[in-house]
C-alpha positions as CSV (number, residue, x, y, z in Angstrom):
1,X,40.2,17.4,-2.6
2,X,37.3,16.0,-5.1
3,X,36.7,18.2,-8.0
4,X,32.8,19.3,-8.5
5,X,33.1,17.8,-11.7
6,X,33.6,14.3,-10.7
7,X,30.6,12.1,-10.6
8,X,29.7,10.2,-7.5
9,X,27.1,7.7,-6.5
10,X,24.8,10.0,-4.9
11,X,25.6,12.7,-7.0
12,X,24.0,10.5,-9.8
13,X,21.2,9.7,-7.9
14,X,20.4,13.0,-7.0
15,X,20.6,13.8,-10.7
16,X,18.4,11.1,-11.9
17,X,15.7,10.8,-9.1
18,X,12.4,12.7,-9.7
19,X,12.2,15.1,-7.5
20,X,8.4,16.0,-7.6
21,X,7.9,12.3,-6.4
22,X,10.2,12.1,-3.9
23,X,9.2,15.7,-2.7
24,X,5.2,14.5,-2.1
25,X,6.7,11.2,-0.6
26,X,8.4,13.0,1.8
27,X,5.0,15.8,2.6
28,X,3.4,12.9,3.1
29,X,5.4,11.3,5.8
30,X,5.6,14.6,7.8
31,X,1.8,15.3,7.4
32,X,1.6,11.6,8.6
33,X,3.4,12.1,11.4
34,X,1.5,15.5,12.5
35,X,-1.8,14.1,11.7
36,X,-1.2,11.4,13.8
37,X,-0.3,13.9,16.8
38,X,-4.4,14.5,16.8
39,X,-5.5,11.0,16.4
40,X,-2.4,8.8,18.6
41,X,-2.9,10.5,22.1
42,X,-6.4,10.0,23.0
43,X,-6.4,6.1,21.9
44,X,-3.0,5.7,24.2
45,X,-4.7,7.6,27.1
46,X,-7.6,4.6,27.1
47,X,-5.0,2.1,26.8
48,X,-3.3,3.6,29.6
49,X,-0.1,4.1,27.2
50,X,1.9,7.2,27.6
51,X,0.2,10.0,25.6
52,X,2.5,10.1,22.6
53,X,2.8,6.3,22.6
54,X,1.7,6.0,19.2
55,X,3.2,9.1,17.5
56,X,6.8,8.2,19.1
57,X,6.6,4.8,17.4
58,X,5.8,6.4,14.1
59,X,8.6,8.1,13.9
60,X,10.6,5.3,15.1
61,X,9.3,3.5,12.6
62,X,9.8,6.3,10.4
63,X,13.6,6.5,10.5
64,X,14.2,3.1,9.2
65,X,11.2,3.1,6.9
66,X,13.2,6.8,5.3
67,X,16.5,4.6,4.9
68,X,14.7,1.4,3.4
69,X,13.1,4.3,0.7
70,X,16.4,5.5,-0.2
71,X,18.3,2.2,-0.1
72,X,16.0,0.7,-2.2
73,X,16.1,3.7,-4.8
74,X,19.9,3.0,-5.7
75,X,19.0,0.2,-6.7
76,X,19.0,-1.1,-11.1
77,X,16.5,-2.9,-12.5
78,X,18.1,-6.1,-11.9
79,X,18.6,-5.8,-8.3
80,X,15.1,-4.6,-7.6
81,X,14.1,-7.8,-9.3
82,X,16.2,-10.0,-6.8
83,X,15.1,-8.2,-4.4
84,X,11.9,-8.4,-5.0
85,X,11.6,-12.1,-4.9
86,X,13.8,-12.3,-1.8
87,X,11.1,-10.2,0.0
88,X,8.4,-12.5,-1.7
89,X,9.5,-15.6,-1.0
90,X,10.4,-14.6,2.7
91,X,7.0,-13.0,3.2
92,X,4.7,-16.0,2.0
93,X,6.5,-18.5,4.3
94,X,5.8,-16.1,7.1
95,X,2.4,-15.8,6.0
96,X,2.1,-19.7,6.5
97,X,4.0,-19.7,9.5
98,X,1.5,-17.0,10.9
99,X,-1.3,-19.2,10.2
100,X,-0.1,-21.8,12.4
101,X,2.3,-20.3,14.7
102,X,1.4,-16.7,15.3
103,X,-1.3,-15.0,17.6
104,X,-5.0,-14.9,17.0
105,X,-6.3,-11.2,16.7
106,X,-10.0,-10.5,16.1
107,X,-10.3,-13.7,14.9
108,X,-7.2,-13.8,11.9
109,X,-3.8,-15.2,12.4
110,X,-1.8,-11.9,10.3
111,X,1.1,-11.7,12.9
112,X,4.2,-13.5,13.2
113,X,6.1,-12.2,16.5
114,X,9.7,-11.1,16.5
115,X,11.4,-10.6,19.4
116,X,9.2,-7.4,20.7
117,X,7.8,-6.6,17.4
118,X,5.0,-7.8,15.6
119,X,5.4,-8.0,11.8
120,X,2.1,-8.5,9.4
121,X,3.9,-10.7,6.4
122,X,1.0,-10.0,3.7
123,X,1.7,-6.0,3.8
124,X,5.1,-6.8,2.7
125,X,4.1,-9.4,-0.1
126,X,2.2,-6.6,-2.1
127,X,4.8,-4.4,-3.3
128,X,7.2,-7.8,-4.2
129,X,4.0,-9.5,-5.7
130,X,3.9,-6.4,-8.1
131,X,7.5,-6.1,-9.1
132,X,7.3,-10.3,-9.8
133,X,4.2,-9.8,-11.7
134,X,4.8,-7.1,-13.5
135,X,8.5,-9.1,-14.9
136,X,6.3,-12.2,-15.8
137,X,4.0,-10.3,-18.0
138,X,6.9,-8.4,-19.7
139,X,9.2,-11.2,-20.2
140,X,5.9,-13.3,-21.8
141,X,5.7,-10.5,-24.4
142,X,9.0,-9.8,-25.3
143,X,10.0,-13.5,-25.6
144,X,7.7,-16.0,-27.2
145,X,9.5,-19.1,-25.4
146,X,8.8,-17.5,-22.4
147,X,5.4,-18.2,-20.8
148,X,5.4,-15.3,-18.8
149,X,1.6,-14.7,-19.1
150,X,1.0,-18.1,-17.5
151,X,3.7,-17.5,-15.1
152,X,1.5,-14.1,-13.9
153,X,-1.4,-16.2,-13.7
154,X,0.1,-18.9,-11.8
155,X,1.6,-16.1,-9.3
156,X,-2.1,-14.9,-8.4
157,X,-3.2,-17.8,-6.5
158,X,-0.1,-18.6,-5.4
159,X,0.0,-15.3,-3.2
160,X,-3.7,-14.8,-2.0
161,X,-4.5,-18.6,-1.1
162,X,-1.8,-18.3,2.3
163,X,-3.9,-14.4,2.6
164,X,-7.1,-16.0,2.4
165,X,-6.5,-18.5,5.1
166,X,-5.8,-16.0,7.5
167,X,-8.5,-15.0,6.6
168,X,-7.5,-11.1,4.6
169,X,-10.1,-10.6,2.4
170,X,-8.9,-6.9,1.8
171,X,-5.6,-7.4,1.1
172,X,-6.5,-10.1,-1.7
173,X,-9.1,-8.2,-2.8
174,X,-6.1,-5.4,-3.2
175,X,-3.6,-7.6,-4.9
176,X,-6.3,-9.3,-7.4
177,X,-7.6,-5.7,-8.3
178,X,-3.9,-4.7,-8.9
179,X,-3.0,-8.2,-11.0
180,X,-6.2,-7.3,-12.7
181,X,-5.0,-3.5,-13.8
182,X,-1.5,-5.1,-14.8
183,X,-3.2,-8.1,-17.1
184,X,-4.8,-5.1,-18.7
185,X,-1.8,-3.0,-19.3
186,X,0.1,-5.8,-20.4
187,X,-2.1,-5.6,-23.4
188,X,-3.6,-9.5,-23.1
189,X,-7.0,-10.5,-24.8
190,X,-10.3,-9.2,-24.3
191,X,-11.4,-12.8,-23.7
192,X,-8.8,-13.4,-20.7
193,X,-10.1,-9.6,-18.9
194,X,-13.6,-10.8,-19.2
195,X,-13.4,-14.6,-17.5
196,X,-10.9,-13.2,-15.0
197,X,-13.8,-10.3,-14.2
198,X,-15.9,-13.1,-13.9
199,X,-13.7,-15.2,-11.6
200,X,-13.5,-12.4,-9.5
201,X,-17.1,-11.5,-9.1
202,X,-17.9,-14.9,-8.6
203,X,-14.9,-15.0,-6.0
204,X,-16.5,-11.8,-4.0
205,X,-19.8,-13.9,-3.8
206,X,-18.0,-17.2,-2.5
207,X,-16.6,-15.2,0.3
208,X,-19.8,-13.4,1.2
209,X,-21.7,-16.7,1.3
210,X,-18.6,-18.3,3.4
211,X,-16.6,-15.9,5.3
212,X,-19.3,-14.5,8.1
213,X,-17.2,-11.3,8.8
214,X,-17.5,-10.8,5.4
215,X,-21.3,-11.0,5.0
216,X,-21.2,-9.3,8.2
217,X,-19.6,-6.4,6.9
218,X,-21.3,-5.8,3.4
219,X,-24.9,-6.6,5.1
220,X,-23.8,-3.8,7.7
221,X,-23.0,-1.5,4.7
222,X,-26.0,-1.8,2.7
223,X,-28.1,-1.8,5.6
224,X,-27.4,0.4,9.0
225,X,-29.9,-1.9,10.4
226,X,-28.4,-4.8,10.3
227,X,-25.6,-4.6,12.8
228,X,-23.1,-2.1,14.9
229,X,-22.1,0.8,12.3
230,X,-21.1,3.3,15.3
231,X,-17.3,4.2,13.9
232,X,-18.8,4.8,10.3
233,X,-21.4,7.2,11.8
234,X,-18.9,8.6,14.0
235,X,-16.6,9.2,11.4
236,X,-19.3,10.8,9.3
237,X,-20.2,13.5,12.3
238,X,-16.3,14.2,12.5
239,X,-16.5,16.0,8.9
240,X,-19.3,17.5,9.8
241,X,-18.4,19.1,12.9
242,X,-15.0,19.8,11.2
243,X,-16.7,22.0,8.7
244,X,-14.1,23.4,6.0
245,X,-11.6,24.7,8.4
246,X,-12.1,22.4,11.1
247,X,-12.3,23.3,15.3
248,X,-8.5,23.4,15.7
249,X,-5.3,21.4,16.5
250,X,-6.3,19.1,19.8
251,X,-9.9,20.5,19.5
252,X,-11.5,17.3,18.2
253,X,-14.0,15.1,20.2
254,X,-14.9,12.4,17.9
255,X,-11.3,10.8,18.6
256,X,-12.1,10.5,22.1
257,X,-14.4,7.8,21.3
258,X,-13.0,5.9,17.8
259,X,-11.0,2.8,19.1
260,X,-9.5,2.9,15.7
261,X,-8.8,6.7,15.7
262,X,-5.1,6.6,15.2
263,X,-5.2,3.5,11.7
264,X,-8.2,3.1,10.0
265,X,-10.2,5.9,11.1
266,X,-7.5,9.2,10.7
267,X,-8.7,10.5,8.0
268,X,-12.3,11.5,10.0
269,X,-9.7,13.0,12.7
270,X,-8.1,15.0,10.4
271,X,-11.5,16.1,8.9
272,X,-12.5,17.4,12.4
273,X,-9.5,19.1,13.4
274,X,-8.1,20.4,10.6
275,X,-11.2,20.5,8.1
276,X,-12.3,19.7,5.1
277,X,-9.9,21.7,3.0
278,X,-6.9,19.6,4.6
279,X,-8.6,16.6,3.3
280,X,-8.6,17.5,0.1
281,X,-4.8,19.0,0.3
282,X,-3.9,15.3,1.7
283,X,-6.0,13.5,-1.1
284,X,-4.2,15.8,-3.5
285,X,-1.0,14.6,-2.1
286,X,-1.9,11.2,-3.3
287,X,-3.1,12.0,-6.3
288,X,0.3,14.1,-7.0
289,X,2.1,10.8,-6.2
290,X,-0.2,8.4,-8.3
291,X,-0.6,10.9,-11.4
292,X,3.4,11.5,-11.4
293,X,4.0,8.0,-11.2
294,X,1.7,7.1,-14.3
295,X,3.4,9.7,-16.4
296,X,6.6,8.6,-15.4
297,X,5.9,4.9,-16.5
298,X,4.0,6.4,-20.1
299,X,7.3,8.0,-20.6
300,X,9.4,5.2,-20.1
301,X,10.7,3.0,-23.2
302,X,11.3,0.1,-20.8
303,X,8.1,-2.4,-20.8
304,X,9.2,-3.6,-17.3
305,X,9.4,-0.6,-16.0
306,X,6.1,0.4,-17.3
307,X,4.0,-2.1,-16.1
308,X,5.8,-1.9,-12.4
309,X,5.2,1.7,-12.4
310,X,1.6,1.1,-13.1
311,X,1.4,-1.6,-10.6
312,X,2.8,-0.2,-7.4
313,X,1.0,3.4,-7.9
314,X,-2.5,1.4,-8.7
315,X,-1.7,-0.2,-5.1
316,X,-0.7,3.2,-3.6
317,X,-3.7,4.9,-4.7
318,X,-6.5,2.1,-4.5
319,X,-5.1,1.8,-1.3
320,X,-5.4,5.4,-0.2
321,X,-9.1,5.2,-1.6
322,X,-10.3,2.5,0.4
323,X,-9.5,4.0,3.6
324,X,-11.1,7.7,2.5
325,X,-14.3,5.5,1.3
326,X,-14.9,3.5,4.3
327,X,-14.3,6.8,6.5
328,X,-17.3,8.7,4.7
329,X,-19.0,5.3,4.1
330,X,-18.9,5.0,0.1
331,X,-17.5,1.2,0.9
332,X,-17.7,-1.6,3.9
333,X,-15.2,-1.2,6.5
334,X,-11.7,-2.9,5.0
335,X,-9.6,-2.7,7.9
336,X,-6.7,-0.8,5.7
337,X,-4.7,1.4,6.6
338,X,-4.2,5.7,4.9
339,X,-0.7,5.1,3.4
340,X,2.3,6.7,5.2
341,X,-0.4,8.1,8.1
342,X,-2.0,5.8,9.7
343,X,-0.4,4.4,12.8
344,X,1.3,0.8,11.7
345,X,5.2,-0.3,11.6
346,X,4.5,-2.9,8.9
347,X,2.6,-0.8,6.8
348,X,4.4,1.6,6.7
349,X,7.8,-0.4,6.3
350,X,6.3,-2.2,3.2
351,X,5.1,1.1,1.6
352,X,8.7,2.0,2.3
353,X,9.7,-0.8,0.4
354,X,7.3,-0.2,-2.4
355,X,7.6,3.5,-2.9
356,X,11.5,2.7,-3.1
357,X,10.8,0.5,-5.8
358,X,8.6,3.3,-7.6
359,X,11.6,6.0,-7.1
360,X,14.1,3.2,-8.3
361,X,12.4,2.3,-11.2
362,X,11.6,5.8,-12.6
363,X,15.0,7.1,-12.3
364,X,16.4,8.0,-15.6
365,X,18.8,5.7,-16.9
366,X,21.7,5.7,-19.2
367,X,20.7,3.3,-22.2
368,X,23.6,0.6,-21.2
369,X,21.1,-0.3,-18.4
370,X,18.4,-0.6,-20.5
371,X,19.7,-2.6,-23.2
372,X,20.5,-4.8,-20.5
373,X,17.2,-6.3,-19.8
374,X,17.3,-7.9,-23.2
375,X,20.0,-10.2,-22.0
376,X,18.6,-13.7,-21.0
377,X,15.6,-13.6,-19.1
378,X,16.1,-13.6,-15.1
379,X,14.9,-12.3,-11.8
């Protein structure tokens, strides 16, 4: 028989995970699961899917997505590194291989098929691409022969080129806003913030004036006129038939008639059903999550660690953002999904994956670990 004074592997973790993250993490994927009880059935009824289609994936989905979270979160620094660029690597030559090989859906080649599941490569590159970036940037300023800065420079186009042939204007916006917050924190020149601004607004222009759903979406936007805007107006009646309280559990209507009810549009369904006040429990869940994770990296001493921490909850939240704004129409539709409640294996495998990185990273660690990232620079 073990004594309770003998230290085990998840003993330790237990001991140095935070517990307020992985607490909201884990309200999260319930309320996602629940949530999606009010938004899943009706789309599955006019696909002629059984009625729970949709809410029985997400939580098989869930069950391996749970274990990838807390696999990941044992991990050290090093190891999230390597795996990091494993999952990196891997995903960018499926992106390419999507673009030539994998089915054509609404007019973008996202999907690579795998056996009877369909897995969208670019959702997976985001957390890795942060974790890679994020080493570049602190490697270039702790060693001077390192060119780590032009490493994390190099890495940008490198990752949204294979996106923007898909075409996935949303994700690389996502990614370059994200690159952009970590070239900030990483303490580089005014000079470099300012072209890079500049590169970027002239990038947004170059894909209004060349990608047609693009234009098509911004022009719909800024003018209702222009084009079909029924799921934003929709959306908008759901909150305010929802009121503060909202009509009830199963009471909504407006589901009935959003195709994308159960992904990009949940968060009106939850406004109907469940009210206003839910919404702003749920956006606190986020913000719990995103706020947490910011002190965490403040706190720590690691420069690494910092800037990954910063990264991957600037993705989690902007993330979480875009798909509240384009539901009360504050930005042109994106096509994203609500982390960890919208419907969506890959998503919400490679939040999995990225939240695991977050818990790993902001575990406490004994010094020896530390002190090892000033060995020799590697992934």
């Amino acid at each position: 028989m073990s004594s309770r004074a003998e230290r085990t592997y998840v003993g330790d973790w237990l001991r140095t995970v935070d517990k307020l993250l992985l607490a909201s993490l884990a309200a999260l994927m319930v309320a996602g699961v629940v949530l999606l009880m009010g938004g899943g059935p009706p789309v599955a009824e006019r696909l002629g899917l059984p009625i729970f289609h949709f809410v029985n994936r997400q939580v098989l989905y869930l069950l391996p997505a749970v274990a990838i979270l807390c696999g990941v979160s044992f991990l050290s620094l090093r190891h999230v590194r390597r795996l990091a660029l494993l999952v990196y690597c891997a995903s960018i030559v499926l992106c390419v291989l999507a673009l030539h090989f994998g089915p054509e859906i609404k007019g973008a080649h996202r999907w690579v098929q795998i056996g009877a599941f369909g897995v969208q490569p670019s959702e997976f590159v985001k957390p890795a691409f942060v974790i890679l970036a994020a080493w570049a940037f602190s490697e270039g300023a702790r060693r001077k022969d390192m060119p780590g800065a032009m490493l994390a420079i190099l890495l940008l186009p490198a990752t949204i080129v294979p996106l923007l042939m898909q075409p996935d204007f949303g994700q690389t916006m996502l990614i370059t806003i994200v690159w952009g917050g970590l070239f900030f924190v990483a303490g580089l020149h005014i000079f470099w913030m300012v072209g890079l601004g500049g590169l970027g607004l002239l990038g947004v222009v170059a894909a209004y004036k060349l990608l047609p759903h693009v234009q098509e979406r911004i022009e719909r936007f800024l003018d209702k006129s222009s084009g079909d805007t029924f799921q934003v107006d929709t959306a908008l009646e759901s909150f305010a038939k929802g009121g503060w309280l909202g009509r009830g559990p199963g009471e909504g209507t407006v589901k009935r008639i959003l195709p994308d009810a159960h992904t990009d549009f949940i968060f009106a369904v939850t406004a109907e059903e469940f009210g206003i006040i839910a919404c702003m429990v749920l956006l606190s869940l986020f913000a719990v999550i995103v706020l947490r994770g910011l002190t965490l990296a403040k706190r720590s001493e690691d420069a690494f660690c910092r800037l990954a921490v910063t990264g991957l909850v600037l993705m989690f939240g902007l993330q979480a953002c875009i798909n509240m704004m384009v539901n009360v129409h504050l930005m042109p539709a994106k096509g994203m999904t609500l982390p960890f409640v919208s419907y969506g294996g890959s998503s919400l495998l490679s939040l999995a994956l990225g939240m695991g990185f977050l818990v790993a990273l902001t575990r406490r660690r004994p010094r020896a670990e530390m002190m090892d990232r000033f060995s020799p620079a590697r992934p």
